[in-house]
C-alpha positions as semicolon CSV with decimal commas, in nm:
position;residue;x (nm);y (nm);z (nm)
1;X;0,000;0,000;0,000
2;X;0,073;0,414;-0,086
3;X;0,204;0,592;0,230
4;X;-0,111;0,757;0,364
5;X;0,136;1,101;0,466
6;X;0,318;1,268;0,150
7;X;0,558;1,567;0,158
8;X;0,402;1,897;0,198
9;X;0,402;2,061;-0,156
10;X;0,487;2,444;-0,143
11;X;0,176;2,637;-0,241
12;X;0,100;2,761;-0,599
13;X;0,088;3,113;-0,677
14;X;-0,221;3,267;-0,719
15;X;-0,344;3,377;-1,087
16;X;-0,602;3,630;-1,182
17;X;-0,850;3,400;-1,355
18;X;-0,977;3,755;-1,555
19;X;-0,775;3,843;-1,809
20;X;-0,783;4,229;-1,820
21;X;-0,740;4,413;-2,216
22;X;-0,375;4,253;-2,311
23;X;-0,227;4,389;-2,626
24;X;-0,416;4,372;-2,949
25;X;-0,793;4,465;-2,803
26;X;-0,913;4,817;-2,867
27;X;-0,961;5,013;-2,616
28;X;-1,348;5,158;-2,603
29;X;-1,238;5,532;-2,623
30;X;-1,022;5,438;-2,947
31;X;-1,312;5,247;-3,114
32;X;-1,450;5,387;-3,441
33;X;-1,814;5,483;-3,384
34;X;-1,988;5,443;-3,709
35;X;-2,323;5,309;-3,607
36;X;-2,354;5,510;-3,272
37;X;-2,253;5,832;-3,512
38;X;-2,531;5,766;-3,747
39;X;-2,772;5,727;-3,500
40;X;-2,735;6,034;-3,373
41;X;-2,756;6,192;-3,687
42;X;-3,091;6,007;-3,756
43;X;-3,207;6,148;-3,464
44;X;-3,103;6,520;-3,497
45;X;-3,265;6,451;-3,851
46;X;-3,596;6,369;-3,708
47;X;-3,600;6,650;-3,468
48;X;-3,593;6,900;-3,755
49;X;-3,827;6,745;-3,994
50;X;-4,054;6,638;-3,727
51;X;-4,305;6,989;-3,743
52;X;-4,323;6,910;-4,113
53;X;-4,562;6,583;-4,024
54;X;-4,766;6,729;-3,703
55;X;-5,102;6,660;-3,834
56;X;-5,010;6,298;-3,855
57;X;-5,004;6,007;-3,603
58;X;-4,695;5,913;-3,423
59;X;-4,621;5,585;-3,571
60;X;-4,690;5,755;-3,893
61;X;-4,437;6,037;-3,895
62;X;-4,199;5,776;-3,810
63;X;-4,258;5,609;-4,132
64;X;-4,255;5,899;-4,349
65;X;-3,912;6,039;-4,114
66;X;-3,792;5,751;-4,236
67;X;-3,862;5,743;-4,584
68;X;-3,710;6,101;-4,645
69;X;-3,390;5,935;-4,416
70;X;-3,319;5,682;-4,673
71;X;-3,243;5,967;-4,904
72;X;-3,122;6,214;-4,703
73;X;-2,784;6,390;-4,808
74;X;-2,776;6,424;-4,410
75;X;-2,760;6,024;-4,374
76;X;-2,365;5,899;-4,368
77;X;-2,489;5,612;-4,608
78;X;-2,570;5,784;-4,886
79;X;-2,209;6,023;-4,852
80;X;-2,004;5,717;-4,968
């Protein structure tokens, strides 16, 4: 039979089981910001335009806000 008593082992180190941004991520504040961008140009868009459709529901200006976004020289899709 084993021995039942063993050496004592030194104790391991302890490691961070998180691994925290190592080289090659991008940081947040360095990220391009396409989408978020557009979005708030869509939005500023709408704000303007919005007295044009008053005497229309809600869920209808949105639609026609819309429409005139799609070919807006405002909207960052149709610049490229």
């Amino acid at each position: 039979m084993a021995p039942t008593t063993s050496k004592a082992s030194p104790p391991k180190p302890k490691t961070n089981p998180i691994r925290k941004g190592g080289p090659g991520r991008i940081a947040k504040a360095n990220k391009p910001n396409k989408a978020r961008d557009a979005m708030v140009a869509m939005q500023a868009f709408f704000k303007e335009n919005r007295s044009k459709y008053k005497d229309l529901a809600f869920k209808d200006q949105q639609k026609e806000l819309g429409a005139e976004w799609k070919t807006s020289a405002k909207n960052p899709k149709n610049k490229a």
